[in-house]
Each structure stands twice: as structure tokens, then as C-alpha cells.
VMD Tcl script that draws the C-alpha trace (Angstrom):
set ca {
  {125.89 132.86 101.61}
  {125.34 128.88 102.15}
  {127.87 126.79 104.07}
  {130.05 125.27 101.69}
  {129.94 121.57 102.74}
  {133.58 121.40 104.81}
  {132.62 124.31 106.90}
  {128.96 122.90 108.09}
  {128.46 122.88 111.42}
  {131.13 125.07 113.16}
  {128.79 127.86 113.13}
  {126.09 126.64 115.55}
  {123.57 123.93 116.70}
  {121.62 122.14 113.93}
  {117.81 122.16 114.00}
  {116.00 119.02 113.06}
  {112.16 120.06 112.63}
  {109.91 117.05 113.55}
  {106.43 117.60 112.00}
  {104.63 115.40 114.60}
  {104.16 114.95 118.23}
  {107.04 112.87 120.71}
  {106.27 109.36 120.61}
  {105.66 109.21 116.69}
  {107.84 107.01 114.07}
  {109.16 110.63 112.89}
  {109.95 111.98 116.15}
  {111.26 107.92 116.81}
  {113.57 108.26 113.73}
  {114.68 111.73 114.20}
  {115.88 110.89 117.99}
  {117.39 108.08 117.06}
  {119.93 110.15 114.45}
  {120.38 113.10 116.54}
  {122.75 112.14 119.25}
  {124.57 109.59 116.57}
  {124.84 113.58 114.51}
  {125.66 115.03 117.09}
  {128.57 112.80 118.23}
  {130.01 112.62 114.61}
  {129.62 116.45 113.91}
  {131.01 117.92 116.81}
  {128.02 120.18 117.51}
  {124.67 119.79 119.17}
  {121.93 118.49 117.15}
  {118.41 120.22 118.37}
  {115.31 117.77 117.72}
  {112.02 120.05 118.24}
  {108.55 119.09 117.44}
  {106.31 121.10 115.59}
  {103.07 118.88 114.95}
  {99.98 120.76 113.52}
  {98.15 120.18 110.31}
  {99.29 116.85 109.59}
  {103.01 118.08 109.32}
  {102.47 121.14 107.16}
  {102.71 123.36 110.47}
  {106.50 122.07 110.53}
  {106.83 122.13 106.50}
  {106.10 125.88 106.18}
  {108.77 126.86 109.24}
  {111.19 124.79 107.41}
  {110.89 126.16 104.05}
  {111.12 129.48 105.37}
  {114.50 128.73 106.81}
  {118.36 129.46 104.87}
  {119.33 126.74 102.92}
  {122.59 126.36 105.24}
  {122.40 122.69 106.54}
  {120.89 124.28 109.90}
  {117.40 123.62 109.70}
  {116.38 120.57 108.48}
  {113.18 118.99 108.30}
  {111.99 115.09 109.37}
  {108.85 114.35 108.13}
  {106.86 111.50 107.35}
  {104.81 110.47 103.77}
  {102.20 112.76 104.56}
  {104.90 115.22 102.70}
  {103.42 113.12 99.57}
  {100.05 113.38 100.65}
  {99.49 116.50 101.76}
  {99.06 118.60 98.57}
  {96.26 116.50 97.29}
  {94.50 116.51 100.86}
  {94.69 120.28 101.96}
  {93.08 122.74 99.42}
  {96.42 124.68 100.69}
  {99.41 122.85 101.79}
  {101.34 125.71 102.28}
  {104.07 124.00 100.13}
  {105.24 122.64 96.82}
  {106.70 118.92 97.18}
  {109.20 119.45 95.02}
  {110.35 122.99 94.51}
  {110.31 124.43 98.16}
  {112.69 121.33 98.92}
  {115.53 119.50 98.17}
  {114.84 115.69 99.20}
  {118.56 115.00 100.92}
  {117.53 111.24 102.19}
  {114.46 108.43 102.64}
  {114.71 107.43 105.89}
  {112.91 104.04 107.67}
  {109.60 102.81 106.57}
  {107.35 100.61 108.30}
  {104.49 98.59 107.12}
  {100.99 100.02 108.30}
  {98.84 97.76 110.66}
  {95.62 96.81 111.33}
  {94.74 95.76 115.10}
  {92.14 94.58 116.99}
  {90.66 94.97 120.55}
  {91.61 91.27 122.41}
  {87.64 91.57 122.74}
  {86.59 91.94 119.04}
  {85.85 87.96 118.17}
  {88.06 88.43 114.95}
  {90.89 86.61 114.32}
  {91.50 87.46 110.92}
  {91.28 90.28 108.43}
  {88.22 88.51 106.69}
  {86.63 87.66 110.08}
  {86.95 91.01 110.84}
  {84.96 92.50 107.58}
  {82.29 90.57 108.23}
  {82.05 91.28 111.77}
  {81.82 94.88 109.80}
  {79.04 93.88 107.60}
  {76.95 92.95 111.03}
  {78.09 95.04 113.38}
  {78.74 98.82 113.97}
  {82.73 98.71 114.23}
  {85.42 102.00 114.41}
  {88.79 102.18 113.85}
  {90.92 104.65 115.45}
  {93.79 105.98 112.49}
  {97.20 108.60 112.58}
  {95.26 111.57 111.91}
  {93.36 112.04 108.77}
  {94.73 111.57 104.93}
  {97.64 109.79 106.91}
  {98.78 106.31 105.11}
  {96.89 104.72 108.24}
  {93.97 106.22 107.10}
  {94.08 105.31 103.86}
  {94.92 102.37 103.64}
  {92.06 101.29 106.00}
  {89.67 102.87 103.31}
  {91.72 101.39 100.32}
  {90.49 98.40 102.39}
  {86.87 99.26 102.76}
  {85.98 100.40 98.95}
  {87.42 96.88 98.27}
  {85.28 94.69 100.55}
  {82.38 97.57 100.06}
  {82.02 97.69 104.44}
  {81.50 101.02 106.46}
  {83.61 100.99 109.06}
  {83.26 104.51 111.13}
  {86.76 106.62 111.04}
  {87.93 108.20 114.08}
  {91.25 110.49 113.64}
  {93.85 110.19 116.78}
  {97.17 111.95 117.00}
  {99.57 109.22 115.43}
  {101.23 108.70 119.09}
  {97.89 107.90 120.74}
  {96.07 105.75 117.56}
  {96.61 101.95 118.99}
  {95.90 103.42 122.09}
  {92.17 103.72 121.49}
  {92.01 100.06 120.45}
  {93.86 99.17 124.02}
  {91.34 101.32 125.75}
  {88.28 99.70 123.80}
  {87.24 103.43 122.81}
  {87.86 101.84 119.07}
  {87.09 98.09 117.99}
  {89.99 98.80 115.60}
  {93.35 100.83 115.08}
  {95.47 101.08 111.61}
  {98.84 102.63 112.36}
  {102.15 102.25 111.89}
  {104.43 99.37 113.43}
  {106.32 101.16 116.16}
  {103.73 102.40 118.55}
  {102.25 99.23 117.94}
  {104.73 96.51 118.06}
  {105.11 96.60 122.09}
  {101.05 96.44 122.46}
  {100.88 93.30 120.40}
  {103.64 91.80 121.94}
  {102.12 91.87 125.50}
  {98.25 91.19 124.48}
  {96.99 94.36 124.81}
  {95.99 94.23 121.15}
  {95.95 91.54 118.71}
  {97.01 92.20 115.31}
  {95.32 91.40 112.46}
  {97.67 92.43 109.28}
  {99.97 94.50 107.96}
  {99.80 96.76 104.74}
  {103.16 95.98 103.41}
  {104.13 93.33 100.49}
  {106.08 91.00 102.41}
  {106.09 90.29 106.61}
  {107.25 92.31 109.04}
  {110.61 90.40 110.09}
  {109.37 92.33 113.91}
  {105.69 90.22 113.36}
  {106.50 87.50 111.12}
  {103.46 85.80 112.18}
  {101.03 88.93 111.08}
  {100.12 88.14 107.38}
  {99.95 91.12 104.60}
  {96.34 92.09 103.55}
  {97.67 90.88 99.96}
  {98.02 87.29 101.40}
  {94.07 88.00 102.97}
  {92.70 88.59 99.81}
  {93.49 92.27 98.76}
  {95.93 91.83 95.39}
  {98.58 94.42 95.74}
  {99.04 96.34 98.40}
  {102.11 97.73 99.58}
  {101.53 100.94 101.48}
  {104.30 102.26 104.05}
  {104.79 104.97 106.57}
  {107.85 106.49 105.57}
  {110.00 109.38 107.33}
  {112.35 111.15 105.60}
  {114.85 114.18 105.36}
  {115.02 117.41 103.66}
  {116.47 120.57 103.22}
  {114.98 124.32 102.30}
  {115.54 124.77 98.38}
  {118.50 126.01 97.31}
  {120.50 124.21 99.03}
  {124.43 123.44 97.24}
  {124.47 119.87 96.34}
  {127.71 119.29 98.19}
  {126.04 119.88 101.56}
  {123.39 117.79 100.30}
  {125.58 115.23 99.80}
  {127.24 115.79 103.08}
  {124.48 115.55 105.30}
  {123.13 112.44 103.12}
  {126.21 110.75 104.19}
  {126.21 111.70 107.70}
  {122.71 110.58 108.21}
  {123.58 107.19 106.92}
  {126.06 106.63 108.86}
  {123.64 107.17 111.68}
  {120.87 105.17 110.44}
  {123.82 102.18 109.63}
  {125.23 101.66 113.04}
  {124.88 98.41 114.85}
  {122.84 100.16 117.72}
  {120.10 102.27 115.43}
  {119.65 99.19 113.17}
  {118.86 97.08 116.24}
  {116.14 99.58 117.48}
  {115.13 100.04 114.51}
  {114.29 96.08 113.74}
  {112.75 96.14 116.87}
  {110.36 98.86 116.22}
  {109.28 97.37 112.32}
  {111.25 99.79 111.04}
  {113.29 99.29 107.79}
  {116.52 101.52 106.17}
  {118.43 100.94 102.96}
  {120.90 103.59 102.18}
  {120.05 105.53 99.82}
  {120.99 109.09 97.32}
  {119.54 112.27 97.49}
  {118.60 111.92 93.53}
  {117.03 107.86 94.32}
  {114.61 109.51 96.80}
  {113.69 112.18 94.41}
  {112.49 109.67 92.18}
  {110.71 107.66 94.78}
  {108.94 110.82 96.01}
  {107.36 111.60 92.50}
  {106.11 108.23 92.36}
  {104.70 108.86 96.23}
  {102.88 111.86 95.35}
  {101.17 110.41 92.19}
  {100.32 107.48 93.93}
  {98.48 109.21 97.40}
  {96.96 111.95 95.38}
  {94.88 108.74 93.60}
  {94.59 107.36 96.94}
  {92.89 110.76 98.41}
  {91.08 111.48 95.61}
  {89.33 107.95 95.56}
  {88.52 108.21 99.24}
  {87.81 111.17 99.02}
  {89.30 111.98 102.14}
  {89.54 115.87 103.14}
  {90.95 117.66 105.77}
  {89.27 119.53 108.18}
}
mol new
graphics top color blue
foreach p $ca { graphics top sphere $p radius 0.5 }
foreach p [lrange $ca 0 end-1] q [lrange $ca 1 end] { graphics top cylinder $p $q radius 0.2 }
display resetview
């Protein structure tokens, strides 16, 4: 039978499934709340990484799992995106889980090599338009990825994709083995900070309060964009609602102390608290709105 809500976890360690590589926002967001778990529940809190297939490697273990509170699985929006981009995702968004809480978004964003005379987003097109340019994204069908071709269709420039793991994407823009990376804010923030990269927007509707001076692509010229990496929480379906509840409020208590909010401003990140029954409704709006997004790219996955 499931743990009832009071008895979760004497039983043993809790298992947070990461579906990407150390070093990306997920695996950032999911070490952050472990040891802050951990020291509230009384039991050790387990954080292992299971990247493959854009996430869906660590989706299928999960939903496999009991519905007991002791597997649990951190993901990012490629959750959303998934189903529309793999002719088999291995998994339906919203019966083979219960979505227990959104976690911290951060805008997407777009960054140069300090060699690339481009200053701006519009300099930068049409250095596109004359010029044989790549940009290194997350991994195909991620946000990163398509919001960079989002950007493309609209300013009708081919600008030559090259797929990274999400941990290495800026990266290839330090090393110069990319003119251009689209990724999220934290691997990115420290890079643009020290000059190793210079950044040229972000994808979100308002400024990042960690690169206030970065504009949005809306301010540049592209009318409504407002495209996020998010990470998130859930549980195998099935789960009872009151240990849905319970582990909704012991996550946000993680995510709301002093010290994870810090390091979380610092990375880009941002948190509101938030129900298990709010992000439900946010994810069906996610889904609908990346499965137009894939299907207008018409990206695939290999």
C-alpha cells in the first residue's frame, strides 16, 4: 500500500531522479532541495542523474516506480515537449504522473562569442544574412532550441543548429567551436559576467533581475515572446493526494529559504510557491503551447 502522508519517510532514503547530466538547471535545482529535504525530513535524500533521450530515459524509470513518495522525479519543460518531439516518449504527460510542484524557471539566452562583431540581437541577424553563423543549443527540441528557431522563421535567417548536452551548450560559444549559444541562464550567467561571452538577449517577457542590462528579444523586435526553462517535480500516478500535498509543502519550504533564494537569484533562476492543482493547469497550457512550437520547426529527434 502507499505511505499515508504522516508516515513518509521513516521507511528509507528518498530518490530524486534528475533527467539530465550534473551541472544542468535540473540537476542545479534538485541539489539545491535535497540537503534542505533531507535536513527537514530526517532521512537521506538520494539525487541521481539519469540523462538520456532528452529526459525520457529518467521519465520511464520514474513512472515505473510505487507511488510511495520514494521516487520522485526532477525534470525540466522538455516533460511538455517531449510527446510532440519523440514519435515515442515512452510516457503520457498527464496520466503516468501526478504534477506535485513547478519549480524555478529561467529565461532562455542568446550569447555571443566576444569575437562575433554583434552587439545586438538585430546586429547579429544580419551578420546571419552574410555570414555562415552556428549556434550551439541544450540538446534538441529543448526550449533553447526552440526558441532560437522561433527566432529564425521570424527574421527568415539560417542559422546552422548544433545540439550540446545542456551542461556544455555556452561552452561551445566560449571555445569559438559556435559563433552562438541559446541556453538557459545558469550555466551562463558566470560566463557573461567574466567576458568569456557576451550576451545578446534573453527569451523571457521582462529582464532578468541577474542581467538587467540584457534586453528581451520582445524589446528587439520579436512581439511576444516569453519562453522559459522550467524544472519541476512529480510523482508516479497514483499517488494519495495527501502525500502530494506533503511533499508540495516540504519542497517549498526548501525552495523559500533565505539561502536557496539567494543562489537561486544568482543563477537567473525564479520560484513562486505554488499547488500541485496550479501546476497542473500550467502544464496543459505547456504542452499545447511546445507541441505548436515543434510542429512549426519541425524539429525531430534523432
Amino acid at each position: 500500500m502507499p505511505a499515508l502522508a504522516q508516515d513518509w519517510p521513516r521507511a528509507r532514503p528518498v530518490h530524486i531522479v534528475v533527467g539530465f547530466a550534473p551541472g544542468s538547471t535540473t540537476d542545479l535545482v534538485a541539489r539545491l532541495v535535497a540537503p534542505k529535504l533531507s535536513e527537514a525530513l530526517g532521512q537521506s535524500v538520494i539525487v541521481e542523474n539519469k540523462p538520456g533521450a532528452g529526459g525520457n530515459v529518467a521519465t520511464q524509470q520514474v513512472k515505473r516506480a510505487a507511488p510511495d513518495g520514494y521516487v520522485l522525479l526532477v525534470t525540466s519543460v522538455a516533460y511538455a515537449v517531449n510527446p510532440t518531439l519523440y514519435p515515442n516518449a515512452g510516457y503520457d504527460p498527464f496520466t503516468d504522473f501526478v504534477p506535485v510542484i513547478l519549480g524555478p524557471s529561467t529565461p532562455n539566452i542568446i550569447t555571443v562569442n566576444p569575437a562575433v562583431p554583434a552587439r545586438n540581437l538585430q546586429e547579429l541577424l544580419e551578420l546571419a544574412r552574410k555570414d555562415r553563423l552556428s549556434y550551439a543549443s541544450s540538446g534538441i527540441g529543448t526550449t533553447t532550441h526552440l526558441s532560437m528557431e522561433r527566432i529564425k522563421m521570424a527574421a527568415k535567417v539560417d542559422i546552422t543548429h548544433v545540439p550540446y548536452q545542456p551542461a556544455q551548450a555556452v561552452g561551445a560559444a566560449v571555445a569559438g567551436h559556435t559563433q552562438i549559444s541559446s541556453t538557459s541562464m545558469p550555466p551562463a550567467v558566470g560566463h557573461v559576467k567574466s567576458g568569456r561571452v557576451r550576451a545578446i538577449a534573453v527569451t523571457s517577457a521582462q529582464r532578468s533581475p541577474a542581467l538587467p542590462e540584457v534586453p528581451t528579444v520582445d524589446e528587439l523586435g520579436f512581439p511576444g515572446f516569453d519562453d522559459l526553462t522550467w524544472t519541476a517535480f512529480f510523482a508516479p500516478a497514483g499517488m494519495p493526494t495527501d502525500l502530494v500535498n506533503r511533499i508540495n509543502s516540504e519542497v517549498t519550504r526548501a525552495l523559500s529559504t533565505t539561502e536557496v533564494r539567494e543562489r537561486l537569484a544568482q543563477l537567473g533562476l525564479d520560484w513562486r510557491s505554488n499547488t500541485s492543482g496550479e501546476f497542473a493547469a500550467f502544464l496543459r497550457a505547456e504542452v499545447q503551447k511546445w507541441a505548436k512550437a515543434v510542429k512549426d520547426s519541425g524539429a525531430k529527434a534523432d
